[in-house]
DSSP file (Angstrom, degrees, kcal/mol; ACC not computed):
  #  RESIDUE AA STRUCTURE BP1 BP2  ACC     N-H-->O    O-->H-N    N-H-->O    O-->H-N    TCO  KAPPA ALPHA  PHI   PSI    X-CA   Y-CA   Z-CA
    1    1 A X              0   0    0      0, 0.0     2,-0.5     0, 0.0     0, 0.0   0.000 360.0 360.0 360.0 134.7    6.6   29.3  -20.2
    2    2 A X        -     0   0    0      1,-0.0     2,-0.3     2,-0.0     0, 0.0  -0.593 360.0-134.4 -95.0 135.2   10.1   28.7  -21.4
    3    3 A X        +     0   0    0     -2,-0.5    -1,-0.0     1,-0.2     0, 0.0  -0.590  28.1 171.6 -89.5 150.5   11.3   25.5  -20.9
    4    4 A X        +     0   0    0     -2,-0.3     2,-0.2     3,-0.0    -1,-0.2   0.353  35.4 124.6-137.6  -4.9   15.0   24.7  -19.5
    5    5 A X        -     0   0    0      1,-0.1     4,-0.1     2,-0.0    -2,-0.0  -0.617  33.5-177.5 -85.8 150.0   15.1   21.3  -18.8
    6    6 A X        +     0   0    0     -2,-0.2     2,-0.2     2,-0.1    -1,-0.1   0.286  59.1  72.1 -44.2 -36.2   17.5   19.2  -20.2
    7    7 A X  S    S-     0   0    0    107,-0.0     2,-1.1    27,-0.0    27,-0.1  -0.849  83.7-106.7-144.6 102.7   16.8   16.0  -19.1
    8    8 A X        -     0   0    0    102,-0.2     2,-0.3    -2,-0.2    28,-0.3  -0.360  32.8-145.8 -63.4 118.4   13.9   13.8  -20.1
    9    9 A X        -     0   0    0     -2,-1.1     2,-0.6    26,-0.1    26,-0.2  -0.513  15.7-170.9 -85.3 145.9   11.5   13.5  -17.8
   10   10 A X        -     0   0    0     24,-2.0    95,-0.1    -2,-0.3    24,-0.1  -0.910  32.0-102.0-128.3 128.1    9.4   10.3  -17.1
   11   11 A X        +     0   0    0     -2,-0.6    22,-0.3    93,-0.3     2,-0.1  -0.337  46.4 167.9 -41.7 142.2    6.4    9.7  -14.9
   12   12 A X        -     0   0    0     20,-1.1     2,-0.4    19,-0.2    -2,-0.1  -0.499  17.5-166.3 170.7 118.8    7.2    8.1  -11.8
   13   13 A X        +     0   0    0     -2,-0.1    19,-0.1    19,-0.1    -2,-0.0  -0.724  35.4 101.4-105.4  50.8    5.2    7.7   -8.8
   14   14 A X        -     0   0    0     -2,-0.4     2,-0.3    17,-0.4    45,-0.1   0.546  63.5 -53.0-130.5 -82.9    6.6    6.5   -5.4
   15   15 A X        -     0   0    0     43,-0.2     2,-0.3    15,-0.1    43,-0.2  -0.882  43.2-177.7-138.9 143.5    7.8    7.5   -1.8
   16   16 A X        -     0   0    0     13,-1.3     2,-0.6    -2,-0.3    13,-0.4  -0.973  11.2-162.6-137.9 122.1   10.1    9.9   -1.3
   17   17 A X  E     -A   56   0A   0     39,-1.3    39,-1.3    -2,-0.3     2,-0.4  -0.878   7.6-171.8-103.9 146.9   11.8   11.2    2.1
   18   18 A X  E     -AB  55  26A   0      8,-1.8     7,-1.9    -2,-0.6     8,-1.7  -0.952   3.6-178.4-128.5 147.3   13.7   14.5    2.3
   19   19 A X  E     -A   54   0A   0     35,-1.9    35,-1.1    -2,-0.4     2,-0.5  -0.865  13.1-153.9-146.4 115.4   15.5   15.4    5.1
   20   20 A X  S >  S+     0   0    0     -2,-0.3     3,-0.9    33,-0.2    33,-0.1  -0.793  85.9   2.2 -69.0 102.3   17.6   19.2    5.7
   21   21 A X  T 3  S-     0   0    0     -2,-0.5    -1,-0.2     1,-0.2    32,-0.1   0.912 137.2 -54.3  83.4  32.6   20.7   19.0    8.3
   22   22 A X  T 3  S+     0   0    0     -3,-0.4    -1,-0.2     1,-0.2     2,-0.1   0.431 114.9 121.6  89.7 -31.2   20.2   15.4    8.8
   23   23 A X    <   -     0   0    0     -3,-0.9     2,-0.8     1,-0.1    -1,-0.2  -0.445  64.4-126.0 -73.6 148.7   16.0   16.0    9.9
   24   24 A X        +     0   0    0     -5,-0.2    -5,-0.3     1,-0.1     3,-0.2  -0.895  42.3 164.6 -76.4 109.5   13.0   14.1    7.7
   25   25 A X        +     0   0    0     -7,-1.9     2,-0.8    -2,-0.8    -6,-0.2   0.735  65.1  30.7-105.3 -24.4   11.1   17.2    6.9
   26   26 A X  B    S+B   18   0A   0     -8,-1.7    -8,-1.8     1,-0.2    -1,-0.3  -0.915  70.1 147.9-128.6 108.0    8.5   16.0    3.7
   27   27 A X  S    S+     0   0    0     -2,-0.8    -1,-0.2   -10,-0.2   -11,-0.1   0.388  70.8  52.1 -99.9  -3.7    8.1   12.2    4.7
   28   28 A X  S    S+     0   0    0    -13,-0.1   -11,-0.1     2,-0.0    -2,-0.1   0.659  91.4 115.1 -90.9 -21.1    4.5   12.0    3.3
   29   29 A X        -     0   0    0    -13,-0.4   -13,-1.3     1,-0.1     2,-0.3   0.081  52.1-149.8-134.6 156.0    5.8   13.4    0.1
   30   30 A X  B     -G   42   0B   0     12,-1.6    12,-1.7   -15,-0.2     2,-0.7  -0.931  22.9-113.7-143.4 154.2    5.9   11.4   -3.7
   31   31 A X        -     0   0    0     -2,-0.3   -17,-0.4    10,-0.2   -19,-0.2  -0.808  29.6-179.7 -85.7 123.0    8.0   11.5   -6.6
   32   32 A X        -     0   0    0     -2,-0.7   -20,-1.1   -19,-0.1     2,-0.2   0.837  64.3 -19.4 -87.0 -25.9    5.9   12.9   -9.2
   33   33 A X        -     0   0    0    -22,-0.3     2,-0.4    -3,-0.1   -22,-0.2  -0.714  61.7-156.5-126.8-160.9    8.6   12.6  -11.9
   34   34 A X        +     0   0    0     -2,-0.2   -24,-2.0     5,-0.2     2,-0.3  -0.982  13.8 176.9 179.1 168.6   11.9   12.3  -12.6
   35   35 A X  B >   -C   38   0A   0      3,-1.6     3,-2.2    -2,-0.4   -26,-0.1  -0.973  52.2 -91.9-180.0 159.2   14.9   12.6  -14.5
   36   36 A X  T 3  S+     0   0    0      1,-0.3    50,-0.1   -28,-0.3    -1,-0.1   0.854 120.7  48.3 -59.9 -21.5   18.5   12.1  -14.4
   37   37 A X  T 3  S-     0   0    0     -3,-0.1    49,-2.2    48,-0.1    -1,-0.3   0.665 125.4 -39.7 -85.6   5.0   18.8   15.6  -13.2
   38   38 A X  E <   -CD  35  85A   0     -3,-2.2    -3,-1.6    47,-0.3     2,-0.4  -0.908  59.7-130.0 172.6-167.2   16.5   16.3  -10.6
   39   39 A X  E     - D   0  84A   0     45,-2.9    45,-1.4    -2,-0.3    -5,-0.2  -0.965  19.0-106.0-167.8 160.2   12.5   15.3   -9.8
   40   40 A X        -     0   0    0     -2,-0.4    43,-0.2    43,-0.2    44,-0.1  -0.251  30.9-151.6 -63.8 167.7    9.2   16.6   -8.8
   41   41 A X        -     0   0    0     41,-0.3     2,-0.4   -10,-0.2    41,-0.3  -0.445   7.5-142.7-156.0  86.6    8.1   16.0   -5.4
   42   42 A X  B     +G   30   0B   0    -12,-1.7   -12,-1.6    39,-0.2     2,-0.3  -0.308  40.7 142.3 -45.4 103.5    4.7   15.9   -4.6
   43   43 A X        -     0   0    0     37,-1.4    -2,-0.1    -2,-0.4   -17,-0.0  -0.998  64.8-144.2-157.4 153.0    3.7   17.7   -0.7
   44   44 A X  S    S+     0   0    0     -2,-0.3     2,-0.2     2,-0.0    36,-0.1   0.617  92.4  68.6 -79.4  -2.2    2.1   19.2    1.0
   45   45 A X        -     0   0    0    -20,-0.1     2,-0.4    37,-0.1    37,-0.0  -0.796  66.6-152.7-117.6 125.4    5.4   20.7    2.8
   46   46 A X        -     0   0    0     -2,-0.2     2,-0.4    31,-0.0    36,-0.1  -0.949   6.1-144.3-132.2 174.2    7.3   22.9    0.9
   47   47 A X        -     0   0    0     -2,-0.4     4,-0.1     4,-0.0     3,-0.1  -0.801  31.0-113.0-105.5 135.1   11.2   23.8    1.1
   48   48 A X    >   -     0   0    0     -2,-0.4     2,-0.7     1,-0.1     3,-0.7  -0.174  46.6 -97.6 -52.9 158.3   12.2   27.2    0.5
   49   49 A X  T 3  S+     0   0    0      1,-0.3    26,-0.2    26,-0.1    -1,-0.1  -0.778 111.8  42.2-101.5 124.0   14.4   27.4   -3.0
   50   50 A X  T 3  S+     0   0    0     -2,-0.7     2,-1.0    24,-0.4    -1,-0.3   0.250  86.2 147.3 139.5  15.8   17.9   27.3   -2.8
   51   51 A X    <   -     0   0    0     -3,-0.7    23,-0.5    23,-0.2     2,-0.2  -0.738  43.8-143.0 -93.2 117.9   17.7   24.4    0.1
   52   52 A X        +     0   0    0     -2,-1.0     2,-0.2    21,-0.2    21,-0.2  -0.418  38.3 155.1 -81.4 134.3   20.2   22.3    0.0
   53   53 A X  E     - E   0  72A   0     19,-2.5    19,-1.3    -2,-0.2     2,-0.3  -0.793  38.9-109.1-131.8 172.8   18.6   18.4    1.0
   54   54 A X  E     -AE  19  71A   0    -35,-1.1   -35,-1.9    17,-0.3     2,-0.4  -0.988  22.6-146.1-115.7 159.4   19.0   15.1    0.8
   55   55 A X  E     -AE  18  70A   0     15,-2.4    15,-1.0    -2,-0.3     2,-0.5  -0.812  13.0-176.8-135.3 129.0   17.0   13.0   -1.1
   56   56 A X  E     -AE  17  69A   0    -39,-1.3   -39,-1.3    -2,-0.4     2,-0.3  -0.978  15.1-160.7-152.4 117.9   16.0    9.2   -0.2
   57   57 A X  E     - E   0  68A   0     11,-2.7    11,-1.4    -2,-0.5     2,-0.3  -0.609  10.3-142.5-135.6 102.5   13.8    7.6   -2.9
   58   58 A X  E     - E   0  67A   0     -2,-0.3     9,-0.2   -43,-0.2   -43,-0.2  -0.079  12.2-150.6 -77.5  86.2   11.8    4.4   -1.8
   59   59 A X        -     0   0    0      7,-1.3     3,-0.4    -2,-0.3     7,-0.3  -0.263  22.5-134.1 -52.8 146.5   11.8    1.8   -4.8
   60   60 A X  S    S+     0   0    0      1,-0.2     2,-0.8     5,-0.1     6,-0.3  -0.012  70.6  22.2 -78.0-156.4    8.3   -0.3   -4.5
   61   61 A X  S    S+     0   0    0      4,-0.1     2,-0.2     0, 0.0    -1,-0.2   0.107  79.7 123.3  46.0  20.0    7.7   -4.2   -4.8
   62   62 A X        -     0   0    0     -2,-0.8     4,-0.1    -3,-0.4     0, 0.0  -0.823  68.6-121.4-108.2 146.5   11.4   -5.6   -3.9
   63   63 A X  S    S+     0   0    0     -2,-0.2    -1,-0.2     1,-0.1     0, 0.0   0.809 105.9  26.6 -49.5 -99.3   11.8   -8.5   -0.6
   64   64 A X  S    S-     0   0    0      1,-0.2    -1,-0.1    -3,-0.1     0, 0.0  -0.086 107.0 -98.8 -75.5 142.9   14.3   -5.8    0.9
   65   65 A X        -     0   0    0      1,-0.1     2,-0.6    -4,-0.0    -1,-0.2  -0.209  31.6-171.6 -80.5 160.7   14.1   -2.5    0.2
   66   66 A X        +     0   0    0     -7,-0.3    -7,-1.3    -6,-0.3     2,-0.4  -0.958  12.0 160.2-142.2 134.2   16.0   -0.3   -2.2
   67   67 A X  E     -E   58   0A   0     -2,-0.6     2,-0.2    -9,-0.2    -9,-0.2  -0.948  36.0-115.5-142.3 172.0   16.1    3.3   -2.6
   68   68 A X  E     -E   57   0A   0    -11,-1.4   -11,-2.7    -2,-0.4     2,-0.4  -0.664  19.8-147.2-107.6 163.1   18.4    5.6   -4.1
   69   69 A X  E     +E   56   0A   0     -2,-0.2    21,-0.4   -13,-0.2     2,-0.3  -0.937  27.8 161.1-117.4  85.0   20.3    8.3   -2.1
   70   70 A X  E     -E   55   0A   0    -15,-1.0   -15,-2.4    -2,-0.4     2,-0.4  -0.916  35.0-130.5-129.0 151.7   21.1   11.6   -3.8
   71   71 A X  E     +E   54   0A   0     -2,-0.3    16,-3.7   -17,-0.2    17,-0.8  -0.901  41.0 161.1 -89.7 128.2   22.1   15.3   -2.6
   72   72 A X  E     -EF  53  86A   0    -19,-1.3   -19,-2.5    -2,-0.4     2,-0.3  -0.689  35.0-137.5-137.7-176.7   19.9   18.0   -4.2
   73   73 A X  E     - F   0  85A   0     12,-2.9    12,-3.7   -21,-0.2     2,-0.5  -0.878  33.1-113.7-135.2 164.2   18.9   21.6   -3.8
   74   74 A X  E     + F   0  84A   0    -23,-0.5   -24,-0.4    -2,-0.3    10,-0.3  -0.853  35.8 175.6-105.3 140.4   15.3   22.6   -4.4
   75   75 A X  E     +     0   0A   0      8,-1.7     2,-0.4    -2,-0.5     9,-0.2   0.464  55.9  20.4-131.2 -16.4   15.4   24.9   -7.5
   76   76 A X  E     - F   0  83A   0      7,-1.9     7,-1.5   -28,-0.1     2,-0.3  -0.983  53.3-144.3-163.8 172.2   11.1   25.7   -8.2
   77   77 A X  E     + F   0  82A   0     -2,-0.4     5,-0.2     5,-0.3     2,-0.2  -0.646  25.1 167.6-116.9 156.2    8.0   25.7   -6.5
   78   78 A X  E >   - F   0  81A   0      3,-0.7     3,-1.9    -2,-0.3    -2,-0.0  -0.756  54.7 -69.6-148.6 149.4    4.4   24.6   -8.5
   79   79 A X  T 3  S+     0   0    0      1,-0.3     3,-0.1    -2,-0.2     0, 0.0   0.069 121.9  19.4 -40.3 138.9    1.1   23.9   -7.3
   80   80 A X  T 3  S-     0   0    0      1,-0.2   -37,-1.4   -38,-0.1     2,-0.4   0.595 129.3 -20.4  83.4 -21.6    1.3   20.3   -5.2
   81   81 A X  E <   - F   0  78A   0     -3,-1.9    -3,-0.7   -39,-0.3     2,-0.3  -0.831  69.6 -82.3 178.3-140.8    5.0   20.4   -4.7
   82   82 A X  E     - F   0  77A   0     -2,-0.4   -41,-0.3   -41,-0.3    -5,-0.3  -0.887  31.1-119.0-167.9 144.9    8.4   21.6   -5.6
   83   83 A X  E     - F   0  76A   0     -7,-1.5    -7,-1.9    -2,-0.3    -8,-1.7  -0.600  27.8-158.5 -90.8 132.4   11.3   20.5   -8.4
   84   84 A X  E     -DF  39  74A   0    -45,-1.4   -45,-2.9   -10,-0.3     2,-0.5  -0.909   4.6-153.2-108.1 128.5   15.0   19.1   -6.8
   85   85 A X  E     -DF  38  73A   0    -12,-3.7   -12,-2.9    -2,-0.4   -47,-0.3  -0.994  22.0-114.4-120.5 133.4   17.6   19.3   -8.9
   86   86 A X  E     + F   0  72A   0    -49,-2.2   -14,-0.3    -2,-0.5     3,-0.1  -0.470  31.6 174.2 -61.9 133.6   20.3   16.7   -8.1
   87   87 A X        -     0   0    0    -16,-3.7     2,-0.2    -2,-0.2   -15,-0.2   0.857  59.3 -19.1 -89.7 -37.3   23.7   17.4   -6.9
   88   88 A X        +     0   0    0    -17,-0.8    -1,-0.2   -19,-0.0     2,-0.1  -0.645  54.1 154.4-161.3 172.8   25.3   14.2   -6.2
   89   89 A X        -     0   0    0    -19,-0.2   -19,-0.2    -2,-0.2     5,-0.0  -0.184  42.5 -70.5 125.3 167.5   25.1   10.4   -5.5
   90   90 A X     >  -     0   0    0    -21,-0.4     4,-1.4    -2,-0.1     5,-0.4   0.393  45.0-117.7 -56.6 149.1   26.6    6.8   -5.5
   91   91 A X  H  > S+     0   0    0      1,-0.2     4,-0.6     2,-0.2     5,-0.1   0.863 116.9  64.9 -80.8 -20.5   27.0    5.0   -8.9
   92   92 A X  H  > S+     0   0    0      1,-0.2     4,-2.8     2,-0.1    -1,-0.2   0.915 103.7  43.6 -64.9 -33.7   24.5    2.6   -7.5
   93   93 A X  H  4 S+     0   0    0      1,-0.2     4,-0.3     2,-0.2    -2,-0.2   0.707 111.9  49.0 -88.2  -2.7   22.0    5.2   -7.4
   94   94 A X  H  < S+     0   0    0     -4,-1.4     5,-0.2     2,-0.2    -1,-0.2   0.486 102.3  62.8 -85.2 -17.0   22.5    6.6  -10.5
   95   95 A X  H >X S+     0   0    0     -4,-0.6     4,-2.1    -5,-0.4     3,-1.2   0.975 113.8  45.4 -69.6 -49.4   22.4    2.8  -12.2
   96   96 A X  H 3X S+     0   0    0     -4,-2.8     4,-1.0     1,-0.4    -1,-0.2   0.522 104.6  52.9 -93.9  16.7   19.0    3.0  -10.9
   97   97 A X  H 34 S+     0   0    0     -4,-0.3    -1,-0.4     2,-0.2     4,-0.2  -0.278 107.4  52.0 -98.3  26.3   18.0    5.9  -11.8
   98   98 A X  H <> S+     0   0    0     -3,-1.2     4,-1.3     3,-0.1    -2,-0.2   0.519 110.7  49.2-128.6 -47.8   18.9    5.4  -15.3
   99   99 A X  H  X S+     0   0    0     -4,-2.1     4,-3.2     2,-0.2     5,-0.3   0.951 106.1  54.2 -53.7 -52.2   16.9    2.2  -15.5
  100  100 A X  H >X S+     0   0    0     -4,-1.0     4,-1.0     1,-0.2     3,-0.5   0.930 116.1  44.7 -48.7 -71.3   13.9    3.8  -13.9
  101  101 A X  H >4 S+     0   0    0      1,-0.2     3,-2.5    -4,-0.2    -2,-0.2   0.743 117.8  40.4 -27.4 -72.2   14.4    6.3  -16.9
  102  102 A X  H >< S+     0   0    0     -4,-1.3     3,-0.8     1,-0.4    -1,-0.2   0.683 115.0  50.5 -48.3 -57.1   15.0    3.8  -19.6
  103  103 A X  H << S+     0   0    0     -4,-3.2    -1,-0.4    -3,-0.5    -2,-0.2   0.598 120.0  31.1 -76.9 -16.7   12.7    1.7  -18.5
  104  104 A X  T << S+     0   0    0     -3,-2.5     2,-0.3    -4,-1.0   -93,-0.3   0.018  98.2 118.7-118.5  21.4    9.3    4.6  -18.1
  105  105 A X    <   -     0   0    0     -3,-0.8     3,-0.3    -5,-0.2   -95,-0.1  -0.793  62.8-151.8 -86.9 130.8   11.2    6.7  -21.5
  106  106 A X  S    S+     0   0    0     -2,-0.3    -1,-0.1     1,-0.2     2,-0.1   0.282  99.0  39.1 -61.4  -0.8    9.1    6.8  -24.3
  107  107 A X    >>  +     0   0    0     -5,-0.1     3,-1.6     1,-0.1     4,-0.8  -0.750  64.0 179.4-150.5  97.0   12.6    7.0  -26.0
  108  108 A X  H >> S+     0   0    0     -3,-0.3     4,-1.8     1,-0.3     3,-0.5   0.830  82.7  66.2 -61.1 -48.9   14.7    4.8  -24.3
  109  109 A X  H 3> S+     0   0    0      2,-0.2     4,-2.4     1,-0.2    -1,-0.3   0.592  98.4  58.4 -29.4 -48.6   17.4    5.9  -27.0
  110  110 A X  H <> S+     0   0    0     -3,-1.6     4,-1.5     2,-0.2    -1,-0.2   0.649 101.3  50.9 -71.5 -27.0   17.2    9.5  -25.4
  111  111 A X  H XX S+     0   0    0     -4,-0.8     4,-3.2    -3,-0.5     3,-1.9   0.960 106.9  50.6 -75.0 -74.9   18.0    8.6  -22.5
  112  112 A X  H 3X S+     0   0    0     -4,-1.8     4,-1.2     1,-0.2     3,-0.3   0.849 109.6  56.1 -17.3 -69.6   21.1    6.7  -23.5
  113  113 A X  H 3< S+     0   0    0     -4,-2.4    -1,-0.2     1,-0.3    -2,-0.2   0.645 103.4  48.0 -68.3 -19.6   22.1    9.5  -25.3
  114  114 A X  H XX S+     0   0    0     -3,-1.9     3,-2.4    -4,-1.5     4,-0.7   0.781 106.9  59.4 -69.4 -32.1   22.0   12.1  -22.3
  115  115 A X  H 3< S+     0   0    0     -4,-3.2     3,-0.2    -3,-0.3    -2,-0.2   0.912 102.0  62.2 -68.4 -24.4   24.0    9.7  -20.1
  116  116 A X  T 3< S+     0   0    0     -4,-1.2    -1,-0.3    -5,-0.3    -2,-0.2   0.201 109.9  29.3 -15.9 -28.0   26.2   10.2  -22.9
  117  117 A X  T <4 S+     0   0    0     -3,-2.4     2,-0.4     2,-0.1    -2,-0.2  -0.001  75.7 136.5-149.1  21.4   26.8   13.8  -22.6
  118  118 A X     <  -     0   0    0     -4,-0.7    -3,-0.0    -3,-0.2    -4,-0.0  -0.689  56.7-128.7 -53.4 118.0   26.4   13.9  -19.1
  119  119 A X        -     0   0    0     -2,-0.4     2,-0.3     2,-0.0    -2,-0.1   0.002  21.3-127.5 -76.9-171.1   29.7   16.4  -18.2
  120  120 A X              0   0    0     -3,-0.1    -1,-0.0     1,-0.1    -2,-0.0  -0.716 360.0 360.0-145.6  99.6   31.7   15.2  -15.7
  121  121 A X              0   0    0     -2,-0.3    -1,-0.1     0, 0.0    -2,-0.0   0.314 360.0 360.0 -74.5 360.0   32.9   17.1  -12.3
């Protein structure tokens, strides 16, 4: 299989909600990875591709919670889940979605250097 992503991906394990038109449709559902573009999503529910969602991603262990907020489309299907590729979101959820990288990168470096060449809309 030829590979097209871009984006180093890093393990990362937590709660994820997706919701289409405003609804929660995969509330059960886990992030199996991630990356700055997009993520895995572990369910048993899957979303046709080309559905545009939003993307609610539940950080663990903090008093009050924080999760990041992003708009995505679902872009493949695989056993166990389905790949989101991000469209959007807040510079707060992208600071912490580049620390979640950084911090689970086995080249921290790599990371830097895609935020780096990140284009810009």
């Amino acid at each position: 299989m030829n590979e097209k992503r871009r984006r180093t991906r890093v393990e990362f394990s937590t709660q994820v909600i997706i919701s289409v038109e405003g609804s929660e449709i995969a509330t059960q559902a886990n992030s199996k990875d991630l990356s700055l573009n997009g993520l895995f999503v572990e369910s048993d529910e899957v979303l046709d591709l080309g559905t545009i969602c939003h993307v609610k991603i539940i950080l663990p262990g903090g008093v009050d919670e924080i999760s990041l907020d992003m708009d995505g489309v679902v872009t493949r299907h695989a056993p166990g889940g389905f790949g989101i590729i991000f469209e959007g979101m807040d510079p707060d959820s992208f600071a912490h979605l580049k620390n979640i990288a950084m911090y689970n990168a086995e080249d921290p470096d790599a990371i830097e250097e895609e935020i780096l060449n990140i284009p810009l809309r």
